[in-house]
C-alpha positions as YAML, in Angstrom:
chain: A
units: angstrom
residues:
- id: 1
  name: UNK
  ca: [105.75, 83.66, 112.19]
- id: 2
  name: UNK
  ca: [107.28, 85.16, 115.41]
- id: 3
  name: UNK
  ca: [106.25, 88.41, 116.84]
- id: 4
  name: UNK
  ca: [109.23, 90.75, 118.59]
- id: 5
  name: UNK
  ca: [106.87, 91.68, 120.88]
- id: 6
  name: UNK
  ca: [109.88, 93.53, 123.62]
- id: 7
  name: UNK
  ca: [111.09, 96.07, 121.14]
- id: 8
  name: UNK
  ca: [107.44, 97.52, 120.71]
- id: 9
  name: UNK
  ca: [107.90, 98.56, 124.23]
- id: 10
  name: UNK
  ca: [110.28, 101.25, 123.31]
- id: 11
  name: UNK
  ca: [108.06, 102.90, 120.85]
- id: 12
  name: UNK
  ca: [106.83, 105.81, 123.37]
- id: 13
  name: UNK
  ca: [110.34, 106.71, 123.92]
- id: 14
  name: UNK
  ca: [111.39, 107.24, 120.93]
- id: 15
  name: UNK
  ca: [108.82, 109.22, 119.23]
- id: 16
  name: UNK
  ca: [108.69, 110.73, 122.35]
- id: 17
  name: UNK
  ca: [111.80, 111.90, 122.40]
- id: 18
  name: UNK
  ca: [111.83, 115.12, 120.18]
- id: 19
  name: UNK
  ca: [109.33, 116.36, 122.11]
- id: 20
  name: UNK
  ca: [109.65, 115.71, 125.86]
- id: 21
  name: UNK
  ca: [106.87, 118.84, 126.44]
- id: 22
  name: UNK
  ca: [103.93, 116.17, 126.27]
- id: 23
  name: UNK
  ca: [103.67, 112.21, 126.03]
- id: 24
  name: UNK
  ca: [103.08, 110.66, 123.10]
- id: 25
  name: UNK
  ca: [100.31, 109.33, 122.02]
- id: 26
  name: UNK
  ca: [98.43, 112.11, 122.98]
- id: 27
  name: UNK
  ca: [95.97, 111.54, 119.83]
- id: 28
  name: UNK
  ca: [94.75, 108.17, 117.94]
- id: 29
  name: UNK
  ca: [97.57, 106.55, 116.13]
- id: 30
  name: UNK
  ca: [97.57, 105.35, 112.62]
- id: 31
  name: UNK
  ca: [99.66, 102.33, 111.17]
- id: 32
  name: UNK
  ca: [99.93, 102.67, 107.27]
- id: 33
  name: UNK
  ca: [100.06, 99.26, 105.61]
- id: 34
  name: UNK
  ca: [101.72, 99.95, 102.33]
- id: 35
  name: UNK
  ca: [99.75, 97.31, 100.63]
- id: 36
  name: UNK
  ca: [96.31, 95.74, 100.05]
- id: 37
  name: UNK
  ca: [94.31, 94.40, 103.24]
- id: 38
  name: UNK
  ca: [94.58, 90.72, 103.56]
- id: 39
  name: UNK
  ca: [98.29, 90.49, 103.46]
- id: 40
  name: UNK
  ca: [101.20, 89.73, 105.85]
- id: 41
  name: UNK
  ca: [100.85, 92.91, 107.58]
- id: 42
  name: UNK
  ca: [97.16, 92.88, 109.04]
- id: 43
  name: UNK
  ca: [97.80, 89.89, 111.69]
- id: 44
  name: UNK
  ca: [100.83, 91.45, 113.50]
- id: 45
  name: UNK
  ca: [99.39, 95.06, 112.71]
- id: 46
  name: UNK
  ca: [95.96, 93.95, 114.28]
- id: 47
  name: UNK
  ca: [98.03, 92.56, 117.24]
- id: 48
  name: UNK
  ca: [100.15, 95.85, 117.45]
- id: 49
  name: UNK
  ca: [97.22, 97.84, 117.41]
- id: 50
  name: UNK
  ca: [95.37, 96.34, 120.09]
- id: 51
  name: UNK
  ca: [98.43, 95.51, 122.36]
- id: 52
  name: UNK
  ca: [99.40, 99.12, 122.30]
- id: 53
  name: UNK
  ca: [95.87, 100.86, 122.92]
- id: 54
  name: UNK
  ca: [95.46, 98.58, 125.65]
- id: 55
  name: UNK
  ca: [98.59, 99.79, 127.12]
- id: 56
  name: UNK
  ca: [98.36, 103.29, 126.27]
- id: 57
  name: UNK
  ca: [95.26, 104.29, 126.93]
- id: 58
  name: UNK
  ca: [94.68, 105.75, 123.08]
- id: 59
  name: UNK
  ca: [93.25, 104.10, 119.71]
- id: 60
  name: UNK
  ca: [96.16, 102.60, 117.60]
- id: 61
  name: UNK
  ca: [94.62, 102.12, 113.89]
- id: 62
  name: UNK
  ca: [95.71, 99.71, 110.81]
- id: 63
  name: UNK
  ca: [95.18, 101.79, 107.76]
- id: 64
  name: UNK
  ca: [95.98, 100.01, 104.02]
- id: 65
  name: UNK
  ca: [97.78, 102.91, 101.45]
- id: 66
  name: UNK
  ca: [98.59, 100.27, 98.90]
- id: 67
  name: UNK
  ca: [99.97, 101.18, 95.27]
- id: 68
  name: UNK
  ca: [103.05, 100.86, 93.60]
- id: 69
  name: UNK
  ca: [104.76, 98.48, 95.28]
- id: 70
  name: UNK
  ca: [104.62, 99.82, 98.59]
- id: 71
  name: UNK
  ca: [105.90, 103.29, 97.66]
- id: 72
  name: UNK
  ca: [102.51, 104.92, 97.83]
- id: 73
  name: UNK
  ca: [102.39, 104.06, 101.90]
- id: 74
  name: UNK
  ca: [105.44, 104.32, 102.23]
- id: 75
  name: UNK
  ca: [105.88, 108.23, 100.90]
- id: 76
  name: UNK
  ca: [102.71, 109.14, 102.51]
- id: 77
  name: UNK
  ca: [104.14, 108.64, 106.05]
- id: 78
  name: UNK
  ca: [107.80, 110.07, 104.84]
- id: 79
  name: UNK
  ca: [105.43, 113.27, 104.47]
- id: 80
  name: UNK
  ca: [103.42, 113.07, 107.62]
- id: 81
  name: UNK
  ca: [103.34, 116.11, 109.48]
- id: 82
  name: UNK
  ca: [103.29, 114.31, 113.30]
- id: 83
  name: UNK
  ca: [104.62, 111.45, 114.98]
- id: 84
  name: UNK
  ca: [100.98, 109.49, 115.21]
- id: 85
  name: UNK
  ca: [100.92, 108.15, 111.83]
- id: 86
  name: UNK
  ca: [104.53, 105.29, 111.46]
- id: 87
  name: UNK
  ca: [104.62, 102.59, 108.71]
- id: 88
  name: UNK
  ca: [103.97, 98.83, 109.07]
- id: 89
  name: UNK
  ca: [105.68, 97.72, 106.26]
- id: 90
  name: UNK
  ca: [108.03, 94.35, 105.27]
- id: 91
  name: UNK
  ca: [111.49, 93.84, 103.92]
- id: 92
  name: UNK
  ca: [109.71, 96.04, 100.73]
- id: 93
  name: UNK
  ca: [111.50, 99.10, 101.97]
- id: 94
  name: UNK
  ca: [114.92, 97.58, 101.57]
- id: 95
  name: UNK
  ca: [114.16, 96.36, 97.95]
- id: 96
  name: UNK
  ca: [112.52, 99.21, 96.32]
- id: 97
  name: UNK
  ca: [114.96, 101.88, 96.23]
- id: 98
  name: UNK
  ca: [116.76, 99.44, 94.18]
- id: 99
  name: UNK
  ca: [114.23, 99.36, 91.60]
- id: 100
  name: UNK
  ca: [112.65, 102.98, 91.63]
- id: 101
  name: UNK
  ca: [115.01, 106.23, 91.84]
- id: 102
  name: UNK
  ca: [112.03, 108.79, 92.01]
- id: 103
  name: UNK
  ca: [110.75, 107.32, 95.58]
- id: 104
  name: UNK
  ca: [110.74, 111.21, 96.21]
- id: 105
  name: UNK
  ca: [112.04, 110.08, 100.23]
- id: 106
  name: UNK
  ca: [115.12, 108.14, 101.58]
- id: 107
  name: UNK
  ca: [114.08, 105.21, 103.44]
- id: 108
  name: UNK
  ca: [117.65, 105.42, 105.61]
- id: 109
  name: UNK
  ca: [117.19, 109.06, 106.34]
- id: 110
  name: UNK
  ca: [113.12, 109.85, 106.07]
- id: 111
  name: UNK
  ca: [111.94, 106.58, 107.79]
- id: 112
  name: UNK
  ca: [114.29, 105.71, 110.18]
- id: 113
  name: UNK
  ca: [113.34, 101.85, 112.04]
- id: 114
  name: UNK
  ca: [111.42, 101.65, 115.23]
- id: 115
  name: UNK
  ca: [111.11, 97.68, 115.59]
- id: 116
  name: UNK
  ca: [111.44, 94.35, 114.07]
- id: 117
  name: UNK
  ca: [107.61, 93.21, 114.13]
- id: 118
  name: UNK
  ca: [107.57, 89.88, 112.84]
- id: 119
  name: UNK
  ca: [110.22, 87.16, 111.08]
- id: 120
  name: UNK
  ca: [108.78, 83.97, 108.69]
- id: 121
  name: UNK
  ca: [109.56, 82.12, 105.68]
- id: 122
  name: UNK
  ca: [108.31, 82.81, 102.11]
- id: 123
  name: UNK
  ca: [106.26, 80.00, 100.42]
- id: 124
  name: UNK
  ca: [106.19, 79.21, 96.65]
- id: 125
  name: UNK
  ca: [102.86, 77.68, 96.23]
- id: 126
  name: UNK
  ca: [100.64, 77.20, 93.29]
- id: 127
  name: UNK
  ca: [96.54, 75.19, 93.04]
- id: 128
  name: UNK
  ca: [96.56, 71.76, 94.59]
- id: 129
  name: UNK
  ca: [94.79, 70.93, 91.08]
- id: 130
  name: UNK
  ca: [97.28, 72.73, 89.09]
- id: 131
  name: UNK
  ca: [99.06, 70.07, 87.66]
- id: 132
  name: UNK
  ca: [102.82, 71.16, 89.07]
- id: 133
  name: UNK
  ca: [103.25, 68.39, 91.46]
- id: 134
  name: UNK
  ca: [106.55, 69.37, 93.06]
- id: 135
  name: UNK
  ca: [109.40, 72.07, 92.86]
- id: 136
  name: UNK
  ca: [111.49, 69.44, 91.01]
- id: 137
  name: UNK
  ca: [108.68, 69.46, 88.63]
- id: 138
  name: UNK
  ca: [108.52, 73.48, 88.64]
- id: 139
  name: UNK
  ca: [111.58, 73.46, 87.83]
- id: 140
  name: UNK
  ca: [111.60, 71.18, 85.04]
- id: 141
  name: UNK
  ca: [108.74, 73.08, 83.63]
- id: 142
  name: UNK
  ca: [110.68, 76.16, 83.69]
- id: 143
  name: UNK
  ca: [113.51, 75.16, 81.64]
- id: 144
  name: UNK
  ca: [111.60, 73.28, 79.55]
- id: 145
  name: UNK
  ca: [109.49, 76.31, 78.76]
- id: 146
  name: UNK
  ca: [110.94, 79.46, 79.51]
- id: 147
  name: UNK
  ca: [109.09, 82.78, 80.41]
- id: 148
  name: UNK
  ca: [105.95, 80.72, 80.49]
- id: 149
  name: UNK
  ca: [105.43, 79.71, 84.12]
- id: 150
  name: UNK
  ca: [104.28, 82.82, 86.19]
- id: 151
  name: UNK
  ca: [104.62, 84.19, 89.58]
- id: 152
  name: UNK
  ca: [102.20, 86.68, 91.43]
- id: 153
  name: UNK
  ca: [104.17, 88.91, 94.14]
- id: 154
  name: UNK
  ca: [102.51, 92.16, 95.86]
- id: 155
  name: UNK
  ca: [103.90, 94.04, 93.70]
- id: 156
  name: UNK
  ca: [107.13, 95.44, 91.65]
- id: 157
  name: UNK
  ca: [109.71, 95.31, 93.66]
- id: 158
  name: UNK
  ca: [108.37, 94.28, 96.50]
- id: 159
  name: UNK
  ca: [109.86, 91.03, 98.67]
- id: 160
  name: UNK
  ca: [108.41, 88.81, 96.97]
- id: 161
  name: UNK
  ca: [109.45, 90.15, 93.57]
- id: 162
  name: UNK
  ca: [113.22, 90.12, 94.41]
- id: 163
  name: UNK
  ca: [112.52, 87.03, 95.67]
- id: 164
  name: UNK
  ca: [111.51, 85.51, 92.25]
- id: 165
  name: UNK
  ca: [113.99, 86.78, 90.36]
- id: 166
  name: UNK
  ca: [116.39, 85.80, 92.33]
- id: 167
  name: UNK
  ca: [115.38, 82.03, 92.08]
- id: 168
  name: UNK
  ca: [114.86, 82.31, 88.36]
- id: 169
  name: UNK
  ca: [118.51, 83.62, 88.42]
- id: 170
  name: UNK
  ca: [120.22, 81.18, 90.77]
- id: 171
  name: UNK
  ca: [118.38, 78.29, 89.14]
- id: 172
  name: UNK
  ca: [118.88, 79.25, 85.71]
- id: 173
  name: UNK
  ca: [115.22, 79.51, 84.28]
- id: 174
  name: UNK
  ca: [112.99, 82.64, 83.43]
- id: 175
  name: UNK
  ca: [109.95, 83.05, 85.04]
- id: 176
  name: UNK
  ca: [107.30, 85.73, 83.96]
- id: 177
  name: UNK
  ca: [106.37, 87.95, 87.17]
- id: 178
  name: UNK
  ca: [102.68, 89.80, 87.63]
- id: 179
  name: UNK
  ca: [102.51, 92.20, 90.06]
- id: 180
  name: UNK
  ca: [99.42, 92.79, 92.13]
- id: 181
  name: UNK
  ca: [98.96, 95.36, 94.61]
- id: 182
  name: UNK
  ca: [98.63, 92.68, 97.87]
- id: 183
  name: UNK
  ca: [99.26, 89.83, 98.73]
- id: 184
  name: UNK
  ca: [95.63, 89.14, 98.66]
- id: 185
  name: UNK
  ca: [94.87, 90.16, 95.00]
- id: 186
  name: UNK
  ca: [98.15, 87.74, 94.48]
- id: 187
  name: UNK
  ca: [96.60, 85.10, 95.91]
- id: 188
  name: UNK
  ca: [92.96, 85.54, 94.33]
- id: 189
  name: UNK
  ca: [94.58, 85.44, 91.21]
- id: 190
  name: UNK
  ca: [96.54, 82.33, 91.92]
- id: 191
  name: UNK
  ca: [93.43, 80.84, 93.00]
- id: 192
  name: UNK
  ca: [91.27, 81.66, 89.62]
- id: 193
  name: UNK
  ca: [93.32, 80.15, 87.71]
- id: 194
  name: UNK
  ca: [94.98, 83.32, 86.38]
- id: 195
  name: UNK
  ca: [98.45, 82.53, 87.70]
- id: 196
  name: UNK
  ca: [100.24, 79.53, 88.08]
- id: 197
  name: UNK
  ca: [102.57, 80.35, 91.47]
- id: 198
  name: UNK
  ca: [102.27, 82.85, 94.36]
- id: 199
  name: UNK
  ca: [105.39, 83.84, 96.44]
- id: 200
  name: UNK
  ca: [104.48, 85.13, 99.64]
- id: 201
  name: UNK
  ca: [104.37, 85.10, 103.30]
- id: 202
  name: UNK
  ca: [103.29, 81.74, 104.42]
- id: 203
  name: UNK
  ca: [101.09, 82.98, 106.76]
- id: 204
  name: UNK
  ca: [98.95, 84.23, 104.03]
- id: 205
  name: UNK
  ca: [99.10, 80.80, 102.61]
- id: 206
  name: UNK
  ca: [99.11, 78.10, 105.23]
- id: 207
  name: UNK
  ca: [95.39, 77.63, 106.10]
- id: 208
  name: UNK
  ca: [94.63, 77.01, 102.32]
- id: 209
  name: UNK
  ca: [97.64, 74.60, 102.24]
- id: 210
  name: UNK
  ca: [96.54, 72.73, 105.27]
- id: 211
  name: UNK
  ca: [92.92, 72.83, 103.60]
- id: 212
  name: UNK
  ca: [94.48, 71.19, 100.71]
- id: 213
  name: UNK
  ca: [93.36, 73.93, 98.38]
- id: 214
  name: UNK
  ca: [96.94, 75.09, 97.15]
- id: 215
  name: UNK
  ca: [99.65, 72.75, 97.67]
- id: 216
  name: UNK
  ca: [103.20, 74.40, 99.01]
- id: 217
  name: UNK
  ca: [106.20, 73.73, 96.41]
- id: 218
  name: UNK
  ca: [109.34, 75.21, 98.84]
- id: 219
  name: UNK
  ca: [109.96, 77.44, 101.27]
- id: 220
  name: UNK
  ca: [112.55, 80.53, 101.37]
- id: 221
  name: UNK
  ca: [115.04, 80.32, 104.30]
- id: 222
  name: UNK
  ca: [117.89, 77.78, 104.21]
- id: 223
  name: UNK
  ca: [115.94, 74.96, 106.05]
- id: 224
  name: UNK
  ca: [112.64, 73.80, 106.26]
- id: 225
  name: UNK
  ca: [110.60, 75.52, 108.71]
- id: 226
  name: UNK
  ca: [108.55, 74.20, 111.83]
- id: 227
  name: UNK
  ca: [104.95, 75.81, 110.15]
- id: 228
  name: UNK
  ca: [105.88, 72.98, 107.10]
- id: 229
  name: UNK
  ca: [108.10, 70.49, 107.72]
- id: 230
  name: UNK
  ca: [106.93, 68.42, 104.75]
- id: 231
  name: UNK
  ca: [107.75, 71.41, 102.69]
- id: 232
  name: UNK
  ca: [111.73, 71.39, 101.30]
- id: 233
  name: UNK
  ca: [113.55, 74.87, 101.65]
- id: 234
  name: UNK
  ca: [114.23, 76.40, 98.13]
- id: 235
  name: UNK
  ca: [117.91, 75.24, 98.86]
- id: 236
  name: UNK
  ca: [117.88, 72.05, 99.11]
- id: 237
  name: UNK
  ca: [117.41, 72.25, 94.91]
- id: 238
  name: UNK
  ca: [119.07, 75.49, 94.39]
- id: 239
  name: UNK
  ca: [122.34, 75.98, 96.65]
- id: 240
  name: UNK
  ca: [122.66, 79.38, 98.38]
- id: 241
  name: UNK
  ca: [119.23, 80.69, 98.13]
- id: 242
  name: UNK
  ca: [117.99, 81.97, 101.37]
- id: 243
  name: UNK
  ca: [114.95, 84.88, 101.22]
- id: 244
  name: UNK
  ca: [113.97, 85.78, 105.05]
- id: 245
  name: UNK
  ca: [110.77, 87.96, 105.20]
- id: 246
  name: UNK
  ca: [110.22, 90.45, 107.95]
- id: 247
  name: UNK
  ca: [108.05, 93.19, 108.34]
- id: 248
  name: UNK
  ca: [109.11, 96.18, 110.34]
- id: 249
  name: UNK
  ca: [107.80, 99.62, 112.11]
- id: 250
  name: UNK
  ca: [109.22, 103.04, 110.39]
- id: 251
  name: UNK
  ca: [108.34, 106.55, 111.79]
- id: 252
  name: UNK
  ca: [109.87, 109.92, 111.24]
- id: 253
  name: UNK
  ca: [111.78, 110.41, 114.40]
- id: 254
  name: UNK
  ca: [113.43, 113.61, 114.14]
- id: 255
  name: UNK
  ca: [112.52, 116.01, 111.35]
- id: 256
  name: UNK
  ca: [115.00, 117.51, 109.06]
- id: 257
  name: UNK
  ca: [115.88, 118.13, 105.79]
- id: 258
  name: UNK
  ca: [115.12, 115.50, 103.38]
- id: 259
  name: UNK
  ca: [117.76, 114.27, 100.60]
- id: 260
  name: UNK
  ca: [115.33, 112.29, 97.99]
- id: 261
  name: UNK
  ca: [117.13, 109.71, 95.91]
- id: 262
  name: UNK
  ca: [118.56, 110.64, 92.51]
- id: 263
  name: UNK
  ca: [116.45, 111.18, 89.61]
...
């Protein structure tokens, strides 16, 4: 996982900008995490948080607003009535408009981007003791039983959702997808037994992996990545698939008149 840590140094100037009477932050700031604590988002939002306070000189807060695949954070800062509460959210925000029309906000034009935060790799991982030994095998599995085999994600359409179905489609099997509202919850479930595959950030992942609890299957960007070199990229099985995860910082800028999505 890499941090963008130079672009966070911009953030005072833009929120700033609308506004030039005082500074900002002139009050506590809140992050919204559009999902369940324990995910992707609390290392690099912890990190943000504490980074920025430091430098200035107010309290910067990580607050979880999970539900609905994101869209319940994500709305609740589209509505926010000052520039102290922005969005810490991932590649989510690009995906769901595609799957929900009644977001009620525009993420292009109500949530414009402040920064990149953070850049990693997807992992497909199941229970060490699960009995799927290898992605060759998952995908042998698959075909052999379709619908059957089934992948936890943080949610409909989130990330990770999108980036199940687009393996099942680029590999030619059907997989059976339960949503969860974190990565966390996802990963619980994996864990009792209740799921048979996570996809999700590997940070979330890779100390259970190393502890030889869950046992990684492939990764998501076209090559295997330094955190798992052992690991083979989705790719090397299924030509052409490349997920990246990122997660990003959102704030309303400039306010204006909104244009929701269709209904």
């Amino acid at each position: 996982m890499r941090i963008a840590r130079r672009p966070l140094l911009a953030i005072p100037a833009l929120l700033a900008a609308p506004a030039r009477a005082q500074p900002w932050p002139n009050r506590p700031v809140r992050f919204i995490s559009p999902f369940a604590p324990g995910g992707p988002q609390d290392l690099p939002g912890r990190f943000i948080c504490d980074h920025l306070a430091q430098r200035l000189g107010q309290p910067f807060i990580l607050e979880s607003r999970a539900g609905a695949g994101g869209a319940v954070g994500m709305q609740y800062v589209a509505q926010a009535t000052d520039q102290h509460t922005l969005l810490l959210t991932s590649s989510a925000i690009a995906t769901l408009p595609a799957m929900r029309r009644d977001l009620g906000f525009d993420p292009l034009t109500d949530l414009p981007a402040v920064s990149l935060v953070t850049e990693s790799p997807l992992a497909i991982t199941t229970r060490a003791q699960g009995g799927i030994s290898d992605f060759a095998d998952l995908l042998a599995r698959a075909r052999a039983s379709p619908g059957k085999l089934s992948f936890a994600t943080s949610g409909i359409g989130s990330a990770t959702h999108f980036a199940g179905e687009l393996l099942a489609m680029q590999a030619g099997v059907r997989l059976l997808h339960v949503p969860y509202r974190g990565a966390s919850v996802a990963l619980n479930a994996l864990l009792a037994g209740d799921v048979d595959l996570v996809i999700g950030d590997v940070s979330i992942v890779l100390e259970q992996i190393r502890a030889g609890t869950l046992r990684a299957l492939a990764t998501s960007l076209p090559a295997r990545t330094a955190l798992l070199p052992q690991v083979p990229a989705v790719a090397e099985f299924v030509p052409g698939y490349a997920v990246p995860f990122w997660i990003g910082l959102f704030a309303v800028i400039r306010r204006g008149k909104r244009t929701p999505l269709a209904g």
